[in-house]
ZAPADO-134091 format. One record per residue: residue number from 1; residue in three letters; chain; x, y, z of N, C-alpha, C, O in turn. Coordinates in Angstrom, 1 decimal, m for minus. Example, Ala and Ser with C-alpha at 12.3 -4.5 7.8 and 13.67 -1.06 7.14 Angstrom:
% ZAPADO-134091
<r num="1" residu="ALA" chaine="A" n_px="13.2" n_py="m5.7" n_pz="7.8" ca_px="12.3" ca_py="m4.5" ca_pz="7.8" c_px="13.2" c_py="m3.3" c_pz="7.8" o_px="14.2" o_py="m3.3" o_pz="8.5"/>
<r num="2" residu="SER" chaine="A" n_px="12.8" n_py="m2.2" n_pz="7.1" ca_px="13.7" ca_py="m1.1" ca_pz="7.1" c_px="12.9" c_py="0.0" c_pz="7.9" o_px="13.4" o_py="1.1" o_pz="8.0"/>
% end
This chain:
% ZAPADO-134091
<r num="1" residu="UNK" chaine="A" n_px="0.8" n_py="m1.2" n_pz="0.0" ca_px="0.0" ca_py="0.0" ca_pz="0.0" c_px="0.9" c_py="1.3" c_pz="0.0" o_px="0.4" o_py="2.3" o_pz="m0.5"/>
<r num="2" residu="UNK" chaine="A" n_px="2.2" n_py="1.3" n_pz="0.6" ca_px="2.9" ca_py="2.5" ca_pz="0.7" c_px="3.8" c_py="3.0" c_pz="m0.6" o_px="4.4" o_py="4.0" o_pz="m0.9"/>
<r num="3" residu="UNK" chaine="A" n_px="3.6" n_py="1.6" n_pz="m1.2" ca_px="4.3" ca_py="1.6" ca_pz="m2.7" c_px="3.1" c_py="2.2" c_pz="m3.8" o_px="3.3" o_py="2.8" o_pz="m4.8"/>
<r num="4" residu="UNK" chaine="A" n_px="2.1" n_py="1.8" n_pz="m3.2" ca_px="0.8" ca_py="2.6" ca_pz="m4.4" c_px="1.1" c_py="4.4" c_pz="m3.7" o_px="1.3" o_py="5.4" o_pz="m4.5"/>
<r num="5" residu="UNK" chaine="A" n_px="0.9" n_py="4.4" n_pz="m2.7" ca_px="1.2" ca_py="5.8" ca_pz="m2.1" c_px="2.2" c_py="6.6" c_pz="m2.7" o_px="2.0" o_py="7.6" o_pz="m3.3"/>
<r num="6" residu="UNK" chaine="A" n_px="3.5" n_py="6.0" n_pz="m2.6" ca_px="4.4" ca_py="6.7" ca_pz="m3.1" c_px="4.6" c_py="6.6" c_pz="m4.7" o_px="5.3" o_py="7.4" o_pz="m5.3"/>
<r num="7" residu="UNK" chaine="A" n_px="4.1" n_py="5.7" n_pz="m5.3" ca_px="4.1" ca_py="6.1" ca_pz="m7.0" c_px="3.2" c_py="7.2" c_pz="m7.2" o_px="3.4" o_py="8.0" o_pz="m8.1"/>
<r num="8" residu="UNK" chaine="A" n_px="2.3" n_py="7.2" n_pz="m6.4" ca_px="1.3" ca_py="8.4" ca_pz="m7.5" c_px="1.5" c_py="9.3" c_pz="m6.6" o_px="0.5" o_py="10.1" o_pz="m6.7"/>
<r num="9" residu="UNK" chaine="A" n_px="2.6" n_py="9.8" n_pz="m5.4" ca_px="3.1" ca_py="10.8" ca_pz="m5.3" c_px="4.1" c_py="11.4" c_pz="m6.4" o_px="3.8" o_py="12.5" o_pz="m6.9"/>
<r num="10" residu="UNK" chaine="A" n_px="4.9" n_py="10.9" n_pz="m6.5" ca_px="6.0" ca_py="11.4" ca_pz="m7.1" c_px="5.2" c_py="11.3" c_pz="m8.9" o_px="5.8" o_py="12.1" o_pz="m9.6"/>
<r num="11" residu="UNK" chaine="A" n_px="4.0" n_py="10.6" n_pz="m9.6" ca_px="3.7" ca_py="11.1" ca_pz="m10.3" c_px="2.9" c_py="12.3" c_pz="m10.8" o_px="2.6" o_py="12.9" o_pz="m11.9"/>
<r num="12" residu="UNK" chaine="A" n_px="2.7" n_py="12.3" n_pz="m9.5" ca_px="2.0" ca_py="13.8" ca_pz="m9.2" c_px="3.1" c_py="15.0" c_pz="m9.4" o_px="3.0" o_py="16.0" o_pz="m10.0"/>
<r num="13" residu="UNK" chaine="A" n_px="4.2" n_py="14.7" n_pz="m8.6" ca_px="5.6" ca_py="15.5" ca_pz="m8.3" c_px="5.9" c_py="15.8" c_pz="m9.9" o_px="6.0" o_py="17.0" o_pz="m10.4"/>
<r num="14" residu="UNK" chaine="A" n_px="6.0" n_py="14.6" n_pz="m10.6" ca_px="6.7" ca_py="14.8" ca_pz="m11.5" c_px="5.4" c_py="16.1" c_pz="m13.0" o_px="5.6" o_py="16.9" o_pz="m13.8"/>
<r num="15" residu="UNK" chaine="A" n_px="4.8" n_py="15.6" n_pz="m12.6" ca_px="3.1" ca_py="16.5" ca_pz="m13.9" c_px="3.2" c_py="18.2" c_pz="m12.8" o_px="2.9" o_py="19.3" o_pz="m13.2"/>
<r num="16" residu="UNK" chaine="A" n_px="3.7" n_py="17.9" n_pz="m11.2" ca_px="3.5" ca_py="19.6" ca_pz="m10.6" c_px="4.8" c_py="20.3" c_pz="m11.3" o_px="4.9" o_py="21.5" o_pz="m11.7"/>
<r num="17" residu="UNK" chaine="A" n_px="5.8" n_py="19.2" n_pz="m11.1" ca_px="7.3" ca_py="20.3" ca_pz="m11.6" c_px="7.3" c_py="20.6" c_pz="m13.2" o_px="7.8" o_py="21.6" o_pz="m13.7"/>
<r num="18" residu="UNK" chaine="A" n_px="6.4" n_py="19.1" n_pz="m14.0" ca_px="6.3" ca_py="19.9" ca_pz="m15.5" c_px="5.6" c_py="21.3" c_pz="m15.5" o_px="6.2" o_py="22.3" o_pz="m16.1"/>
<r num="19" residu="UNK" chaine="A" n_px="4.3" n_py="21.5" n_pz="m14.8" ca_px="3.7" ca_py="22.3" ca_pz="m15.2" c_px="4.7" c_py="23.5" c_pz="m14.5" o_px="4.1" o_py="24.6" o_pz="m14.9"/>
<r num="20" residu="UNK" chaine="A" n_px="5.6" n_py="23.8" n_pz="m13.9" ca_px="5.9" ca_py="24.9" ca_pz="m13.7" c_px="7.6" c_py="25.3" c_pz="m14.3" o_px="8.1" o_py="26.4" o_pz="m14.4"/>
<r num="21" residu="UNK" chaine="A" n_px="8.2" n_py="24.1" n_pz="m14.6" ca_px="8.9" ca_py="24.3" ca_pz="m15.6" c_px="8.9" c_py="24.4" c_pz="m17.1" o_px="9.8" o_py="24.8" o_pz="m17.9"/>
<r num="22" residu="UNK" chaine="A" n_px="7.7" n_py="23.9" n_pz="m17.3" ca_px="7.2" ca_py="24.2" ca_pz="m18.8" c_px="7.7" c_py="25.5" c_pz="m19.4" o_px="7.3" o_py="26.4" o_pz="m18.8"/>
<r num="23" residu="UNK" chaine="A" n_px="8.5" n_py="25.8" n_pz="m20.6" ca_px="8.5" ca_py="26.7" ca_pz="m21.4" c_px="9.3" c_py="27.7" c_pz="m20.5" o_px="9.1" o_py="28.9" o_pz="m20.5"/>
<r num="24" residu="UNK" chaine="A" n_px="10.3" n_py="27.3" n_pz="m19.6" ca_px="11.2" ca_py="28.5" ca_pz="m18.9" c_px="12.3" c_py="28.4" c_pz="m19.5" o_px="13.2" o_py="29.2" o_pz="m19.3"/>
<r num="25" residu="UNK" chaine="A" n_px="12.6" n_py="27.4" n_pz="m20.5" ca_px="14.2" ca_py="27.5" ca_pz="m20.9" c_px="14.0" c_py="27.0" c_pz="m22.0" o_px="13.1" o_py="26.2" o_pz="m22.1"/>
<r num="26" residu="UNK" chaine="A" n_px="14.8" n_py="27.3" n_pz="m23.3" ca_px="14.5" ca_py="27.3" ca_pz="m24.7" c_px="15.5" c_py="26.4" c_pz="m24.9" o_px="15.7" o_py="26.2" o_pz="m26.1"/>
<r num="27" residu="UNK" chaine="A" n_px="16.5" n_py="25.5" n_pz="m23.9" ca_px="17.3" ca_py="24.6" ca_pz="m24.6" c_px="16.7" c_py="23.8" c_pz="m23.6" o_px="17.6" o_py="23.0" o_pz="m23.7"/>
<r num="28" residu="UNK" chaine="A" n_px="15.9" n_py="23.3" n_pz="m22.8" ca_px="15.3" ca_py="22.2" ca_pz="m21.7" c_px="14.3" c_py="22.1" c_pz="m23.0" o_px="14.1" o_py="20.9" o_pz="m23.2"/>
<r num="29" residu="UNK" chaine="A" n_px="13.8" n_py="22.8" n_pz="m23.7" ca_px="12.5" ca_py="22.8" ca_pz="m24.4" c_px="13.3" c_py="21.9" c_pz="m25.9" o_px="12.5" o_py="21.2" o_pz="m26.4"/>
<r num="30" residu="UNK" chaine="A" n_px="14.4" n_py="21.8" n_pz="m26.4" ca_px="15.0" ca_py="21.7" ca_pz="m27.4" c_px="14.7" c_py="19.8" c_pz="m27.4" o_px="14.9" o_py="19.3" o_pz="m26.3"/>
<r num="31" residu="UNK" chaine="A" n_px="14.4" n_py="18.8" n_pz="m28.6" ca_px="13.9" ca_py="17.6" ca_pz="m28.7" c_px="15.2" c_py="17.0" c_pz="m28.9" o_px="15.4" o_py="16.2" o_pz="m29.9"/>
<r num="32" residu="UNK" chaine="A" n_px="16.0" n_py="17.2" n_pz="m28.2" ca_px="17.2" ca_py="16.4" ca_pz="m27.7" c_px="17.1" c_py="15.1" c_pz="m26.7" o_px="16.7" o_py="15.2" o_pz="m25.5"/>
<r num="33" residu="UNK" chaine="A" n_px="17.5" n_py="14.1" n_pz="m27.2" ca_px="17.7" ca_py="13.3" ca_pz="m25.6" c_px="18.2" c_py="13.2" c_pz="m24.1" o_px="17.9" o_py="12.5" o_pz="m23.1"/>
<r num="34" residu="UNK" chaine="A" n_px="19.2" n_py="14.5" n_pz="m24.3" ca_px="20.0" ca_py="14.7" ca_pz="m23.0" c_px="19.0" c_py="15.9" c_pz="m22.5" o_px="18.7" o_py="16.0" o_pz="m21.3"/>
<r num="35" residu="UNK" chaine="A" n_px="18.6" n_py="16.9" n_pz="m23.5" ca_px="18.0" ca_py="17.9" ca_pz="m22.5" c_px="16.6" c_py="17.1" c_pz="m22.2" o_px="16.2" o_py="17.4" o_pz="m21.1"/>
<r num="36" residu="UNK" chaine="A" n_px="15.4" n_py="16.0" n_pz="m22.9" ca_px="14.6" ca_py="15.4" ca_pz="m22.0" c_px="14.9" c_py="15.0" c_pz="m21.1" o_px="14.4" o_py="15.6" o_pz="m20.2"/>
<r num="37" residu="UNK" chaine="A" n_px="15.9" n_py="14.1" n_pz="m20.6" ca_px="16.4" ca_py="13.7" ca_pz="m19.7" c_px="16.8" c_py="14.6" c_pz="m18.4" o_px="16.7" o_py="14.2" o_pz="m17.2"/>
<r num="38" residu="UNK" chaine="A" n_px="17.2" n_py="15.7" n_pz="m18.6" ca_px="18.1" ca_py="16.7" ca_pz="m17.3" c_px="16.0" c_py="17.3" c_pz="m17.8" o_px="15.2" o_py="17.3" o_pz="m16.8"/>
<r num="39" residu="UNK" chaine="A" n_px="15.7" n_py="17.6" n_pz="m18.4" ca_px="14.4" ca_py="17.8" ca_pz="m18.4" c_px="13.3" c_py="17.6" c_pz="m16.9" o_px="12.8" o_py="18.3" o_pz="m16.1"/>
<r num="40" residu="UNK" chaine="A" n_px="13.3" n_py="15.6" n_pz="m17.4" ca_px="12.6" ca_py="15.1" ca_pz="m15.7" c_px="13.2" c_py="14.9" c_pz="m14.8" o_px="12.6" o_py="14.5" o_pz="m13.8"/>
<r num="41" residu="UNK" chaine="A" n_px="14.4" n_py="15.2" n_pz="m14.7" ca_px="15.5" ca_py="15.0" ca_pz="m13.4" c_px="14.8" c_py="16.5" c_pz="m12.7" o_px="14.5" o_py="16.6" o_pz="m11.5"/>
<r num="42" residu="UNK" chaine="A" n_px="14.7" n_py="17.5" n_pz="m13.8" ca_px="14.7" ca_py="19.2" ca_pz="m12.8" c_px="13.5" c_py="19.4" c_pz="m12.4" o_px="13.2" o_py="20.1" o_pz="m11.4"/>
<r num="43" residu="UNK" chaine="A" n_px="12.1" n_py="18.4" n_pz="m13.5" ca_px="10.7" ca_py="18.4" ca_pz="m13.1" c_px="10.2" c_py="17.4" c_pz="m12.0" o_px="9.1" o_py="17.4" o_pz="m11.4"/>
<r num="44" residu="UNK" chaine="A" n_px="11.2" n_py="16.4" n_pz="m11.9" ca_px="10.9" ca_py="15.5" ca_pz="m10.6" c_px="11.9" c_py="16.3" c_pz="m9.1" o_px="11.6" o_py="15.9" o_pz="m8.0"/>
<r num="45" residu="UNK" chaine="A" n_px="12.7" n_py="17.3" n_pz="m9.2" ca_px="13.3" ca_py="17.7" ca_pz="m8.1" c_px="12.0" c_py="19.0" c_pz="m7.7" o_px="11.4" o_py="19.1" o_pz="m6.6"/>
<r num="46" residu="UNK" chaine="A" n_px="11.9" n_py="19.7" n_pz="m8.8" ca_px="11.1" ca_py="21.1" ca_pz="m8.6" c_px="9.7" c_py="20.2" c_pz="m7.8" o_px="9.3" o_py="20.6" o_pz="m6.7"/>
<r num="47" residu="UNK" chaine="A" n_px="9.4" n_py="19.2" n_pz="m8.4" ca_px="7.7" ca_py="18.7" ca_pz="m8.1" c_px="7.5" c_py="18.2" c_pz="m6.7" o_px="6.5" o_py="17.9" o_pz="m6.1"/>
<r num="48" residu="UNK" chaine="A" n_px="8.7" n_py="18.1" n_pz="m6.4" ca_px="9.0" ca_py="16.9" ca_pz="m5.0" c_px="9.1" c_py="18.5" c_pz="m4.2" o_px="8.4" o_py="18.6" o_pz="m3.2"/>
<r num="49" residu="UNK" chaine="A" n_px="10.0" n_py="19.5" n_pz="m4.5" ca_px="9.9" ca_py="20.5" ca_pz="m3.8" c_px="8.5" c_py="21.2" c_pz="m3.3" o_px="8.2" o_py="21.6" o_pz="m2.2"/>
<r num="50" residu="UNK" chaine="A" n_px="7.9" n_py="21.2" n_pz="m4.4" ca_px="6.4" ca_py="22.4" ca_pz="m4.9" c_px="5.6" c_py="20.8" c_pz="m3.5" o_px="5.0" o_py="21.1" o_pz="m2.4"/>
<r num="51" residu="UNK" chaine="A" n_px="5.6" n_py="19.2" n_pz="m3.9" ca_px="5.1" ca_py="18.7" ca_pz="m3.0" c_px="5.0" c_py="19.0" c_pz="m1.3" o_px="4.2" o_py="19.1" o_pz="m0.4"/>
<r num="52" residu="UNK" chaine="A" n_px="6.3" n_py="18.9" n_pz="m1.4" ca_px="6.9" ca_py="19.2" ca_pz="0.0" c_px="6.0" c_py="20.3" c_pz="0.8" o_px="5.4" o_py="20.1" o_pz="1.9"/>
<r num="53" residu="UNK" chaine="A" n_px="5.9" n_py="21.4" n_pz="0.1" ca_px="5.4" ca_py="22.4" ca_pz="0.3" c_px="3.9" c_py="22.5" c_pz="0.8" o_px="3.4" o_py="23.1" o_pz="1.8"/>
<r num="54" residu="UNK" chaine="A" n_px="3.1" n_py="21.8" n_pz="m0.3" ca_px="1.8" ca_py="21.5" ca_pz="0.0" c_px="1.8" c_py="21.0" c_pz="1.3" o_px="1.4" o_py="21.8" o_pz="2.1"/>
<r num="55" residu="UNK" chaine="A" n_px="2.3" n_py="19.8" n_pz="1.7" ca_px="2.3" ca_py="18.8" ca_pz="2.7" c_px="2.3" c_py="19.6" c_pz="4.0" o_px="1.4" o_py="19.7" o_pz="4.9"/>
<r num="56" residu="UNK" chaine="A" n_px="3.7" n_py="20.4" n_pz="4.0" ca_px="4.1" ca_py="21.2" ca_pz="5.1" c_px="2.5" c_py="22.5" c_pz="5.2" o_px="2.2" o_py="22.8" o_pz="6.3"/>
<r num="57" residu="UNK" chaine="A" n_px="2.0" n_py="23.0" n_pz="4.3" ca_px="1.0" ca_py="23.7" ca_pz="4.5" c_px="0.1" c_py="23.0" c_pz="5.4" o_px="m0.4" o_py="23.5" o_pz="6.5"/>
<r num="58" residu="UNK" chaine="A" n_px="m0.1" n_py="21.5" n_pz="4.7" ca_px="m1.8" ca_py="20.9" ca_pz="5.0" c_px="m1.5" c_py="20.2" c_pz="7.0" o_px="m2.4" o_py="20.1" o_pz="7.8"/>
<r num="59" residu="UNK" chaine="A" n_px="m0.3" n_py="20.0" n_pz="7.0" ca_px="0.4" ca_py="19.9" ca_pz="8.3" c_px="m0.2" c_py="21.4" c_pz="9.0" o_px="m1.3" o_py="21.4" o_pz="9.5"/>
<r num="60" residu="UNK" chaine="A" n_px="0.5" n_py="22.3" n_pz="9.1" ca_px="m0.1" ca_py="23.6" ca_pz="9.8" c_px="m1.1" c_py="23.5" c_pz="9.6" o_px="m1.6" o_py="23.7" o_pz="10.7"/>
<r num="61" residu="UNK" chaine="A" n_px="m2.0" n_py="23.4" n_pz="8.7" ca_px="m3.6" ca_py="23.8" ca_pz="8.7" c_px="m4.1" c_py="22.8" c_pz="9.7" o_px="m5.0" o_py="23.2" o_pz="10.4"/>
<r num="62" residu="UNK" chaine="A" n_px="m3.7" n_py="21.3" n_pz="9.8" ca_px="m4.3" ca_py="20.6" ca_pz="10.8" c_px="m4.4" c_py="20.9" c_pz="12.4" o_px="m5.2" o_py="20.6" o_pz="13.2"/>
<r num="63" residu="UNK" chaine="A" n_px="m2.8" n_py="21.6" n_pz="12.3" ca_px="m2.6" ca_py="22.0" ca_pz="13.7" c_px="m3.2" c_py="22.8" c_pz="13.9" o_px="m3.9" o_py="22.7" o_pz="14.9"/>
<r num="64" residu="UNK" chaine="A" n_px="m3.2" n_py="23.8" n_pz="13.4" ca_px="m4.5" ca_py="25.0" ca_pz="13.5" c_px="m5.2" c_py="24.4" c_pz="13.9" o_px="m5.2" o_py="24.0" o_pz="15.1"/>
<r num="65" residu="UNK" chaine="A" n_px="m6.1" n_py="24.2" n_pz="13.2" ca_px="m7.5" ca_py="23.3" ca_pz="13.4" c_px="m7.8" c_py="22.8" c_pz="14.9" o_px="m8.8" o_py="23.1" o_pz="15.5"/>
<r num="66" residu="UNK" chaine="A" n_px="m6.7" n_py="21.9" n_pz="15.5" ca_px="m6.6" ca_py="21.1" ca_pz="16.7" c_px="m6.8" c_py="21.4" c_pz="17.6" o_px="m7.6" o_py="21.1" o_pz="18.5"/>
<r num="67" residu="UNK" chaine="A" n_px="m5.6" n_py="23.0" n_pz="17.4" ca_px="m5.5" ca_py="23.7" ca_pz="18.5" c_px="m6.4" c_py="24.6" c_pz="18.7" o_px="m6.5" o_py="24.9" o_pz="19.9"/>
<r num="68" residu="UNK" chaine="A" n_px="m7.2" n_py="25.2" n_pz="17.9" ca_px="m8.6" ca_py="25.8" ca_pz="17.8" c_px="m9.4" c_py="25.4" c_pz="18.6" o_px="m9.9" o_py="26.1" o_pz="19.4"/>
<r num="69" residu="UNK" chaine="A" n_px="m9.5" n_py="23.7" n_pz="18.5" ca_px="m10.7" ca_py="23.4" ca_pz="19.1" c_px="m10.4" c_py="23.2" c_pz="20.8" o_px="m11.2" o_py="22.9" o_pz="21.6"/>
% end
């Protein structure tokens, strides 16, 4: 189950860092092999970051919440 968890995180990671690397660099964008490649390496680092982030938000928001009540 933690293997189904973590695949469709990091496929998620990897479609959040495309969409925000998309179209920032005109040689990442270039239909080369090596730049696809350093391509998903920068969209699986950025996506895992932009993930991280979410997580760390939905974490504080629960604590809120807790401590609220």
């Amino acid at each position: 189950m933690e293997f189904v968890l973590i695949l469709i995180y990091e496929v998620w990671a990897v479609y959040s860092g495309y969409k925000v690397m998309n179209d920032r660099s005109e040689w990442l964008e270039e239909a080369k092999p090596l730049n696809r490649i350093i391509k998903f390496g920068i969209c699986w680092f950025v996506g895992n970051l932009v993930g991280a982030f979410y997580i760390f938000v939905a974490i504080v928001k629960l604590i809120i919440r807790w401590h609220a009540q």
